[in-house]
TIBATOR-277785 format. One record per residue (C-alpha): x, y, z. Coordinates in steps of 0.02 Angstrom, whole numbers, plus 50000, padded with zeros to 5 digits. Example, Ala and Ser with C-alpha at 12.3 -4.5 7.8 and 13.67 -1.06 7.14 Angstrom:
506154977550390
506844994750357
***
This chain:
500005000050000
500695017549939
500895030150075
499685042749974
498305029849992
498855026850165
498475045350197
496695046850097
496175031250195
496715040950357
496295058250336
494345056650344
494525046350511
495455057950578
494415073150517
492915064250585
493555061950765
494215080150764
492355086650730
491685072650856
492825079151001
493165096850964
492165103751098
492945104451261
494495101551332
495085090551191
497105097451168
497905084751238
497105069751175
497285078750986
499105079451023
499315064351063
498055057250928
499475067350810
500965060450894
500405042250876
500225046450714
501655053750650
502675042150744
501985025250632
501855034850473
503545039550496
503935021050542
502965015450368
504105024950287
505975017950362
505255000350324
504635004850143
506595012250102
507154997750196
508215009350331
508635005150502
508085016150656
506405028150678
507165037950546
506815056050636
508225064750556
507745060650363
505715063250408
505475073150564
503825076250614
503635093850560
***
């Protein structure tokens, strides 16, 4: 699976819980519903160029 479709398969789930829980005192949980993310996309990504490590220096999460 290609990392675009990977991200149009995500992107309404995600857009969907950030509507759903967007009132209150949500911040936290978002961040860490972004972190968790980031963290195995960026994962995906070492194992599809076959690197070793998390690979934060060649894809950092910004």
């Amino acid at each position: 699976m290609k990392l675009s479709e990977v991200v149009e398969k995500l992107n309404p789930i995600l857009r969907g819980w950030a509507n759903y829980f967007k009132s209150g005192n949500s911040k936290q949980h978002f961040k860490s519903i972004d972190n968790y993310v980031t963290y195995n996309l960026t994962i995906m990504l070492r194992k599809k160029y076959k690197k070793p490590g998390k690979g934060w220096r060649e894809h950092p999460p910004a």
